[in-house]
N, C-alpha and C positions, 0 to 999 in steps of 0.2 A: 416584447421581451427585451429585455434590459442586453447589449450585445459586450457590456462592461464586464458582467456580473458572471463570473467562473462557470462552467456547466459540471455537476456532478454527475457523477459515471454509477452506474449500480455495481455495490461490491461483490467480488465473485463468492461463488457459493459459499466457499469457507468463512471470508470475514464476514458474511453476515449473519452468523453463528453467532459474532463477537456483537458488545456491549458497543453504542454508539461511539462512546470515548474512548477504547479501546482500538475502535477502526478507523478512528482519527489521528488516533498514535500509530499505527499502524501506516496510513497512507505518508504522514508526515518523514517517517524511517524511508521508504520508499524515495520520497522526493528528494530528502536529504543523501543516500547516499546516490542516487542518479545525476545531481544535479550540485553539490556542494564538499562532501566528504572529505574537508580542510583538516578534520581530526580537534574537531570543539570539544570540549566535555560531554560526555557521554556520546561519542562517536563510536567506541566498541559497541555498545547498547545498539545504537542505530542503524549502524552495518548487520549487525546479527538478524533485528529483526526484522529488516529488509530481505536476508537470505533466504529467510524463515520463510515467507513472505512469496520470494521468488520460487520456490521448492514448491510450495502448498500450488501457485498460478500454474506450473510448468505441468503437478499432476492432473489437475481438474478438469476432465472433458467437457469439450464445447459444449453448449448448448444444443447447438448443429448435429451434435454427434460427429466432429472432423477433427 
């Protein structure tokens, strides 16, 4: 296994309701406002649905049931 090459995480139950490009845009909002949120063009956009985003993670029981 490549130890360069990113590991992808399985998206949680809600975004994988969502369309592949749509969960891309999605994780992309996420990273941007965790890690950058300089206020670039469409930084409103990317803060919201990163919110969006965090709300949906924060309902969704574990798999575990914890």
């Amino acid at each position: 296994m490549d130890e360069n090459k990113p590991q992808t995480e399985q998206p949680p139950q809600w975004a994988a309701r969502l369309d592949e490009r749509t969960q891309k845009h999605v994780a992309f909002a996420q990273n941007y406002a965790r890690d950058y949120a300089h206020g670039a063009p469409g930084h409103l956009d990317l803060m919201t649905i990163a919110a969006l985003a965090k709300l949906l993670d924060d309902r969704e029981p574990c798999e575990d049931g914890g």
